[in-house]
N, C-alpha and C positions, 0 to 999 in steps of 0.2 A: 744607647737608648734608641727606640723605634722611632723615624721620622716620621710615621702612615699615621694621615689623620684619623679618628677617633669612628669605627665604625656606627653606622646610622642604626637607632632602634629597628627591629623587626616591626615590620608594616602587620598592623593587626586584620584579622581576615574580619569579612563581613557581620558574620554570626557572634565573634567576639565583641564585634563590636555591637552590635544589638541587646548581649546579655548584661555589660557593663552599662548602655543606657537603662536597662528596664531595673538592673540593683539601683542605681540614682533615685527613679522613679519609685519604690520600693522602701526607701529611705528615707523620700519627701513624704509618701502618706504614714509610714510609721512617726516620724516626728510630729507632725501636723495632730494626730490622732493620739500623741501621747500622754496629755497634759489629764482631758477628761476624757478621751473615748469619744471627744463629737467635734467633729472638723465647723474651725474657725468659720465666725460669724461674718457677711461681708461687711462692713462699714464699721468694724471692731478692733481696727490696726491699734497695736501699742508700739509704744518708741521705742521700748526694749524687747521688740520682739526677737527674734532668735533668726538671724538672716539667714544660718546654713541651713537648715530649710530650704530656703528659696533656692540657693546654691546649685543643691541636687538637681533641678529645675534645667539653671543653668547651663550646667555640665552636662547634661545628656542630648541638650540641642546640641553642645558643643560635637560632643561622641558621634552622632546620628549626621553633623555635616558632611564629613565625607561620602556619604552615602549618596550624596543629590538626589533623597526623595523628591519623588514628584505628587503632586496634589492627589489627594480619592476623588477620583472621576467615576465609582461604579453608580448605578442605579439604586434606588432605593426599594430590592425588590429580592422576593426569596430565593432564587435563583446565585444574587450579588451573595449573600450568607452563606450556602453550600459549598461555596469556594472562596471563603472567608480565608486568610493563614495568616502568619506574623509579619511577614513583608508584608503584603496587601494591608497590614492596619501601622504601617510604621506611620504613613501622614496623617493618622487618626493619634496615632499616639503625640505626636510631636503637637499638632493642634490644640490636642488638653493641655500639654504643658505649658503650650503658651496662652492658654485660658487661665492658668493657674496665676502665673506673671501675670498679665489681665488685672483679676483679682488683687491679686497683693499689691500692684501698680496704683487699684482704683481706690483701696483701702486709703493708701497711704496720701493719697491726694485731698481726699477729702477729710481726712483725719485734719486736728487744730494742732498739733504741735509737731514740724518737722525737722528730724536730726539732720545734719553735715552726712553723718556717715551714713544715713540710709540711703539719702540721695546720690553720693558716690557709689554706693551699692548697685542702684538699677540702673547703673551707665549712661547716666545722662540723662536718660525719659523724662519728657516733660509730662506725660501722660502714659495711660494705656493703649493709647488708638495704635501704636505700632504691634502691643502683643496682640491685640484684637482682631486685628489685620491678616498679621501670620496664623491664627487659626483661625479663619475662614478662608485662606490660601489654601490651607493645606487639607482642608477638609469642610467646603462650602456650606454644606448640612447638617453643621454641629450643632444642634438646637442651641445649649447653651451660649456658645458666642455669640452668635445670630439674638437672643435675648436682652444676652449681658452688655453686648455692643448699643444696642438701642437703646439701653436704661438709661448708660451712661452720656449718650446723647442728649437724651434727654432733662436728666439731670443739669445740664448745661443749657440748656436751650438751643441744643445745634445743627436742631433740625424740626421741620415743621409736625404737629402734631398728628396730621396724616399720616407722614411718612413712616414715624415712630410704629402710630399703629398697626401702618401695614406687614412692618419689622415682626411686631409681636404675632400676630396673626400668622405668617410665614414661620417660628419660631415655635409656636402651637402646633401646627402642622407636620414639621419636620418632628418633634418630639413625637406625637403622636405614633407617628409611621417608623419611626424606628425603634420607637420602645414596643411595637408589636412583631416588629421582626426579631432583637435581640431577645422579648421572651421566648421566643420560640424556637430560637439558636439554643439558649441556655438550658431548656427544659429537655430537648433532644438527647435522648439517652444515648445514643450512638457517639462513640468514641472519635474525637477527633485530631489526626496525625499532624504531629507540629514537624516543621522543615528546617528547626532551627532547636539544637540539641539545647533539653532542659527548661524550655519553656511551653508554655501551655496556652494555647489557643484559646479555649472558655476562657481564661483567670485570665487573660489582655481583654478580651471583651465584655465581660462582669465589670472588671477596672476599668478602664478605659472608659464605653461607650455607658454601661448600666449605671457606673456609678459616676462619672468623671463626666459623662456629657451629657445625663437625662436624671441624675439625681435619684435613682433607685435605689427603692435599698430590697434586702434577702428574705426573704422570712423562713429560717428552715425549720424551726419550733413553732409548729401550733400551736404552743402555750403560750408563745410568744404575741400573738400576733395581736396585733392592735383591734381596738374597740371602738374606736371614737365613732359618736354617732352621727357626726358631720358628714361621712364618707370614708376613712381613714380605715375601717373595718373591714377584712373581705377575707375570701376562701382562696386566695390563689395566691403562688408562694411569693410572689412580687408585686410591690408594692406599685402606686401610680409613680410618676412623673413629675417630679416636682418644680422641672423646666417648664416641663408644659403646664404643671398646674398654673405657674407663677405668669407666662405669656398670656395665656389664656385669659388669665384676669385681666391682667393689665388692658391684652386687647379691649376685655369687654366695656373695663372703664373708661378707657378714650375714646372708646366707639360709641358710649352715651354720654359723654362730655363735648360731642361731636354731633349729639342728635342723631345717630345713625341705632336706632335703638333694634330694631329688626335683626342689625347685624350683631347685636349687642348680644342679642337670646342667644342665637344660636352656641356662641361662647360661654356663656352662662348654663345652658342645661347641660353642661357637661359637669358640671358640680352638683352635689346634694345638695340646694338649695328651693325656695319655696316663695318667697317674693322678692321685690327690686324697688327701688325708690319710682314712682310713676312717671312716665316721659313726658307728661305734662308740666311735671315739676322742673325737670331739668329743660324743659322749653323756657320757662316762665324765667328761670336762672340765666338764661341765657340772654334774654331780652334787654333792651335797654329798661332801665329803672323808669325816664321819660312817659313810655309808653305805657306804662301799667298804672303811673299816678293819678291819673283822672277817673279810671274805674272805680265804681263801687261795688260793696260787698256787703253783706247780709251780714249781720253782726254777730258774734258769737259770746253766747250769753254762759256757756257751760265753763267758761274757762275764770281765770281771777279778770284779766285783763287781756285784749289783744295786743300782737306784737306790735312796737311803733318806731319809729324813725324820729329822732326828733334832728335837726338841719336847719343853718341860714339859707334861704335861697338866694343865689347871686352868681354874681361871677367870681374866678380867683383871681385874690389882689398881690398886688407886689409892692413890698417895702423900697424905701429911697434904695437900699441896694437890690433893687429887684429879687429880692428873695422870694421864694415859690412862700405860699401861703392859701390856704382853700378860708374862706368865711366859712364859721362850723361854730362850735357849742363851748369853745377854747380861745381863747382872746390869744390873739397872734406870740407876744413872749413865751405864754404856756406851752402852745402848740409845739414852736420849734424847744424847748426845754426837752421835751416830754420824748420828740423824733429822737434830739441826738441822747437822750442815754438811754435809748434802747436803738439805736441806728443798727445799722449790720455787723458793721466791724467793732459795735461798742465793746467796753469792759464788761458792761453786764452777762453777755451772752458766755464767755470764757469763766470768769471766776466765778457764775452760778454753774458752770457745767450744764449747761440747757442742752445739747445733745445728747450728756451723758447719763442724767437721771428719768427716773418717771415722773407721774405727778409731783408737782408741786407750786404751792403761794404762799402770802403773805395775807395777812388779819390786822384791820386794825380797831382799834376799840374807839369809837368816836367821842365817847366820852370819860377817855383816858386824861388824867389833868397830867400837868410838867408846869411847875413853876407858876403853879395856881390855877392854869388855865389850860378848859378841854380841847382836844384836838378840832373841835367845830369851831372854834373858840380863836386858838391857833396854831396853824398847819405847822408844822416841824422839819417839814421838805416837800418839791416838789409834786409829789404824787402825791400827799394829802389833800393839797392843795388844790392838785385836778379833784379830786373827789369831795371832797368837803362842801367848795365854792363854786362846784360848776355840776359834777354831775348826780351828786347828791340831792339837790332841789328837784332836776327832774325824775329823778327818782321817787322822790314825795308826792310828787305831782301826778303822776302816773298810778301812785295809790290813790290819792284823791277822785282818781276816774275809773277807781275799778267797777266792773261788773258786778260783782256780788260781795256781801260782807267776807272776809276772813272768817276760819275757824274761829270760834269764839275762844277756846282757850289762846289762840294766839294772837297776842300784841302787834296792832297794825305800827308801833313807831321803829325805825331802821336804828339800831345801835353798832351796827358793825360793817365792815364791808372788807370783802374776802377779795384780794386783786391778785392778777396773773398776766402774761403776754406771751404773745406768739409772733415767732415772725418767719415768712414763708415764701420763695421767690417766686415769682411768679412766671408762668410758664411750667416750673416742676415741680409746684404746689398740687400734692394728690389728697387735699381737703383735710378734714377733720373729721374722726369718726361719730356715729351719730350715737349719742351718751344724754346721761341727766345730768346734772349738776348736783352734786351733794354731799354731806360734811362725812368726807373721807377717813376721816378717823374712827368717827362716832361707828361709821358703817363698817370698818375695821374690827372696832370693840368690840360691839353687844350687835353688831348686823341689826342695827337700826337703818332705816332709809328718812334721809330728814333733807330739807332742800332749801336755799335760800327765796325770799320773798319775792325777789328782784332778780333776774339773771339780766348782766346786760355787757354789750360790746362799741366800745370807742375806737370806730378805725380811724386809724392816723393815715398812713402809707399804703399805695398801690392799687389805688382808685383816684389817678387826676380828674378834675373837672376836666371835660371837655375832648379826654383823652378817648383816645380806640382803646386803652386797654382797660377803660372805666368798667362793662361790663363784665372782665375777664380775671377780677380778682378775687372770684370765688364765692360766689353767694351764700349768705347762712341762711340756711332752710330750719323753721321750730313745725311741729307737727303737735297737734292737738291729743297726745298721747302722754299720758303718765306712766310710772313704775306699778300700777293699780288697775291700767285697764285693760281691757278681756276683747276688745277689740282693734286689730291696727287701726291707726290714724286714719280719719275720714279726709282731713284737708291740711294743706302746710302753707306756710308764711313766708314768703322770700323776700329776705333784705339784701340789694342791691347796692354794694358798697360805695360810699360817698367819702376821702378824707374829711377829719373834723366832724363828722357826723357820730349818733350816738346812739345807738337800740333799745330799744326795754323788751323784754318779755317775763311770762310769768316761771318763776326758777325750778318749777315741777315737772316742766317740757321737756322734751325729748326733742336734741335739735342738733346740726353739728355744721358742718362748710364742705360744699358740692367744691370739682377740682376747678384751678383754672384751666383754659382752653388751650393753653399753652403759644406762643409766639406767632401772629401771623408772619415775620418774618424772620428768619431765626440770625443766631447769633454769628460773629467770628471768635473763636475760640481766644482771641484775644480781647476783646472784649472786656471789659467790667464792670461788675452789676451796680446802678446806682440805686440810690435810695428809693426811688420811685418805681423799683423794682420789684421791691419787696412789701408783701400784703402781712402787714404789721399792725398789729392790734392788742388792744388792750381792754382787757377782761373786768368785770367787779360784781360779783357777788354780793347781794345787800341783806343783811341779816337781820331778824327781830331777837336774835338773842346772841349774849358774848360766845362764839364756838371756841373761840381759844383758851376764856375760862374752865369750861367743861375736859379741855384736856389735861391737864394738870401736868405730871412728867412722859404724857405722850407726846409735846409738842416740842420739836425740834427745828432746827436750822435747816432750810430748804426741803421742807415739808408740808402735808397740807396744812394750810392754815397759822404756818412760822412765824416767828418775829421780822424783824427788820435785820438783818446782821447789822453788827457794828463797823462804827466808820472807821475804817482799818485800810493798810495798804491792800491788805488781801481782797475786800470788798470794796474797792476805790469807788465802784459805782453808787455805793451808798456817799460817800462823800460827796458825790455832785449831785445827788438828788436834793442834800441838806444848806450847799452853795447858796447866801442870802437867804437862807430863812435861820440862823444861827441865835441872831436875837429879832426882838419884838420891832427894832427897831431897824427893819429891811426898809431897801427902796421900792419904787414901783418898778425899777425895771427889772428887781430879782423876783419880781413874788407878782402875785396875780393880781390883773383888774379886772374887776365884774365885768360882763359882757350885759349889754341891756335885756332882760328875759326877754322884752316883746319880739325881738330881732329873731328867734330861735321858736322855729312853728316846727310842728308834729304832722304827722299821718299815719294813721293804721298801716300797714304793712300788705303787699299784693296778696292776696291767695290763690292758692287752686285746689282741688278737688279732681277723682281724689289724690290722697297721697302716695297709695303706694298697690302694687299690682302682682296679682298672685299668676305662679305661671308652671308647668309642671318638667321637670327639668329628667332629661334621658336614662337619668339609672335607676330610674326603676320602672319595672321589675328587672332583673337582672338573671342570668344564666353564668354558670361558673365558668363558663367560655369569656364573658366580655369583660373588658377591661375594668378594675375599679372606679368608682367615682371621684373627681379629682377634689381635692382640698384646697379653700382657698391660704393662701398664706398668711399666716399672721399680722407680720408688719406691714403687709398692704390690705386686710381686710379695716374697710372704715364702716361696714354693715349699712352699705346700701345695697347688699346684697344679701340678704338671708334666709335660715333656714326656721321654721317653727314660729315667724312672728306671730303676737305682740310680746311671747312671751320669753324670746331669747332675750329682749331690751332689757327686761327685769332682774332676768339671772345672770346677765353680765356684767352686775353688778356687784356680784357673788364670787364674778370666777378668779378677785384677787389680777387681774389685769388691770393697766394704766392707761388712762385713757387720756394720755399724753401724745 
């Protein structure tokens, strides 16, 4: 036998090794795209998702080290394209991939349920900021990293609200400029020589830059081509930008959550749109609540009722164990009951799937009996119990002072009340979009439009007395516009969030929650968010007729207008809402004591005038030369920015969207 140790593999040449990274990459988008044809959602990680996928990813940064790429240093300019080849995009290629990592990194962080073996999987990461990192190393001008990096900062609170949106606006920019040079690379009929056998110089830059770091996509069938009348429509074979559409926005939204509204436009006319919520309004939002409360306002006689605040004035008190507690419209037990089963980390949030569904609530029939006696009668758990004994009366009362009679066919007495809650951290709280209130089902069925009597909100969390971040937990703006009227809103109502405190308006309104301002000083990544962190509220819809009867086998479990699930281990949180009120014969310290009405004063709500500002946005007219109009993105449009008002508010209620 041979004693000569075991000859070393043949050293792979450069170009081999380039084509075995780009099969990897090849095999990452074929699986990705092979389930439905449309490359994963971000924020849509599943626990069984199929990790070799990611692998490919892997393995080609792995292939491509030996190489000691060094970063794209060229220009952003046509000259930098002409001399475009495969090497010169290998730190553009490695960059996406580690956008891609990014992604799946960020997925799975903020996804609720994490396995052992995924987190073995991505070696360690405690985060994405290292993939994030290495593509903007390797390639500074990747709009999407440059995008995807700030969100998720932001997301976190890990950096100041400026800074973010200086991110986005830089991230706009880059998109911009290179999605008008790679159209122009790609439309180039002129044959381009690759230096590296069997690969193709276009199909790395289509992949790579068009689709992998500016979110283009092809359109080579003019039959094909989209229609939307938002902007999505155009004559030219490639589509916008949907990096940049997505920065763009965002810029625009922190740049008027910032009061920087001038710089706000300029972001904005790059979309098909036609008015904006008024910079007055987001002045007024921004304001201390203090300063607007002594002002008067001319009464508005055209609506049921103006919007009001009803509030203890005083200071917050603390319990023998000094427990945080705000005076409000909730007598201190209820209060802290009501915090902890909807807190951040509660059960509720997990086994309702509240990030996972769209709309959905709960109904209840006020004068449902159980064992002889109606629920006004007695509460059967805590959240009757808030409603019933505390926010129910002013509710009554608040019709007692309407402006004008009620439709005559419609019964002024409240028999039902439809509740829901939201809870949203504050700092990367991007509002609530601006909607009506209305029985979802019904509007389902027969496309009826019907609306509760009473819309109203009981913030608990993320408004301390006394605090800097009291004005920064997102104002809910109602505007004097219904599903029926033919002109935008003349004037909106800003309520200035207070813990304990409790709103009315009338349930016909058009209304929703401007963003918070995000952190004047931001976070350490280690960090953890407390309760007073989070702008958490609780919803109730007051009805003059039973909507849950009306639906008969339309109504289901965690649906509009549901039952209670049962007290099961599954819905544990239903069990602690029922804790001490089980029989008639609770204590005082599980169940409610009256709070003294007089303690609990009202006031109309600030206004301003007007609400909302019409303005003429850069695409049009347009030339089959200039770029399309960009589109805002779905899950961030909250329609303070739109196109066609008064009368998109109405059809959006048509278009089968959740306005969750």
């Amino acid at each position: 036998m041979s004693s000569e140790p075991p000859s070393k593999r043949p050293k792979k040449d450069e170009d081999t090794l380039i084509r075995e990274a780009w099969i990897c990459y090849r095999n990452y988008i074929d699986a990705e795209y092979s389930t439905d044809g449309e490359p994963p959602v971000q924020g849509e990680y599943e626990e069984d998702q199929d990790n070799g996928a990611v692998d490919e990813l892997l393995e080609l940064i792995d292939i491509l080290e030996p190489l000691e790429v060094q970063p794209f240093a060229l220009p952003m300019t046509p000259e930098t394209m002409k001399n475009i080849n495969i090497k010169s995009l290998l730190p553009i290629f490695i960059s996406v991939a580690n956008l891609h990592l990014a992604n799946y990194v960020a997925d799975y962080m903020f996804s609720e349920s994490k396995d052992n073996k995924t987190r073995e999987f991505l070696l360690g990461f405690d985060s994405p900021i290292e993939y994030f990192q290495a593509a903007k190393k390797y390639w500074p001008t990747n709009p999407a990293a440059v995008s995807l990096h700030a969100n998720y900062d932001r997301m976190n609170c890990w950096r100041t609200a400026d800074e973010i949106c200086s991110r986005y606006v830089t991230a706009a920019e880059y998109g911009m400029k290179w999605r008008e040079l790679v159209v122009k690379f790609l439309e180039d009929d002129a044959e381009v020589q690759s230096e590296v056998e069997g690969l193709n110089v276009k199909e790395w830059v289509e992949m790579l830059m068009a689709n992998g770091s500016l979110g283009m996509e092809c359109r080579e069938d003019d039959d094909e081509k989209d229609e939307d009348t938002n902007g999505g429509g155009d004559n030219s074979e490639y589509s916008f930008s949907e990096i940049e559409a997505t920065a763009a926005f965002m810029a625009a939204l922190l740049l008027s959550s910032l009061d920087k509204h001038e710089e706000a436009l300029e972001q904005l006319k790059k979309f098909n749109l036609s008015h904006r919520i008024h910079p007055n309004v987001w002045k007024m939002a921004h304001e201390s609540r203090y300063e607007r409360s002594k002002e008067t306002y001319e009464k508005d006689n055209t609506i049921l009722f103006e919007p009001k605040l009803y509030l203890v004035e005083g200071e917050v008190n603390a319990s023998d164990t000094d427990e945080y507690y705000p005076e409000g419209v909730l007598p201190q037990n209820l209060y802290h009951r009501l915090c902890e089963v909807f807190a951040p980390r509660a059960n509720y949030w997990r086994e309702s799937k509240y990030n996972d569904r769209g709309y959905y609530s709960y109904f209840i029939d006020l004068d449902r009996k159980s064992g002889g006696k109606s629920v006004r009668e007695q509460p059967t758990n805590v959240i009757e119990d808030v409603i019933v004994n505390h926010l129910l009366p002013l509710a009554e009362t608040t019709l007692e002072e309407k402006n004008k009679p009620t439709d005559e066919t419609e019964p002024d007495k409240i028999i039902g009340a439809e509740w829901w809650v939201h809870t949203r951290q504050l700092g990367a709280n991007l509002g609530h979009q601006m909607h009506f209130d209305t029985d979802e089902s019904l509007l389902g069925r027969e496309k009826k439009v019907t609306h509760p009597i009473i819309s109203s909100v009981l913030y608990l969390t993320g408004a301390k007395e006394g605090s800097s971040e009291t004005s920064k937990a997102g104002a809910t703006i109602v505007c004097n516009q219904t599903p029926d009227s033919k002109e935008v809103a003349s004037k909106a109502w800003v309520s200035h969030p207070k813990d304990n405190s409790f709103m009315t308006f009338p349930g016909n309104l058009l209304h929703g929650v401007l963003p918070c301002t995000g952190p004047e000083k931001p976070k350490t990544p280690r960090e953890r968010p407390r309760l007073e962190d989070y702008r958490l509220t609780f919803m109730v819809g007051f009805w003059t007729r039973n909507v849950a009867e009306g639906m008969g086998k339309h109504r289901k479990l965690y649906g509009p207008c549901g039952p209670l699930p049962p007290a099961t281990e599954e819905h544990s949180w239903v069990m602690e809402c029922q804790s001490g009120y089980e029989t008639a014969k609770a204590t005082k310290d599980d169940v409610s004591t009256s709070k003294n009405a007089t303690e609990i004063t009202s006031h109309v709500l600030p206004c301003t005038s007007p609400a909302w500002e019409e303005f003429k946005s850069k695409t049009q007219p347009r030339s089959d030369k200039d770029p399309p109009p960009l589109m805002a993105p779905k899950g961030l449009d909250h329609r303070y920015f739109v196109l066609n008002a008064p009368h998109c508010f109405s059809q959006s209620l048509f278009d089968n969207e959740d306005t969750f």
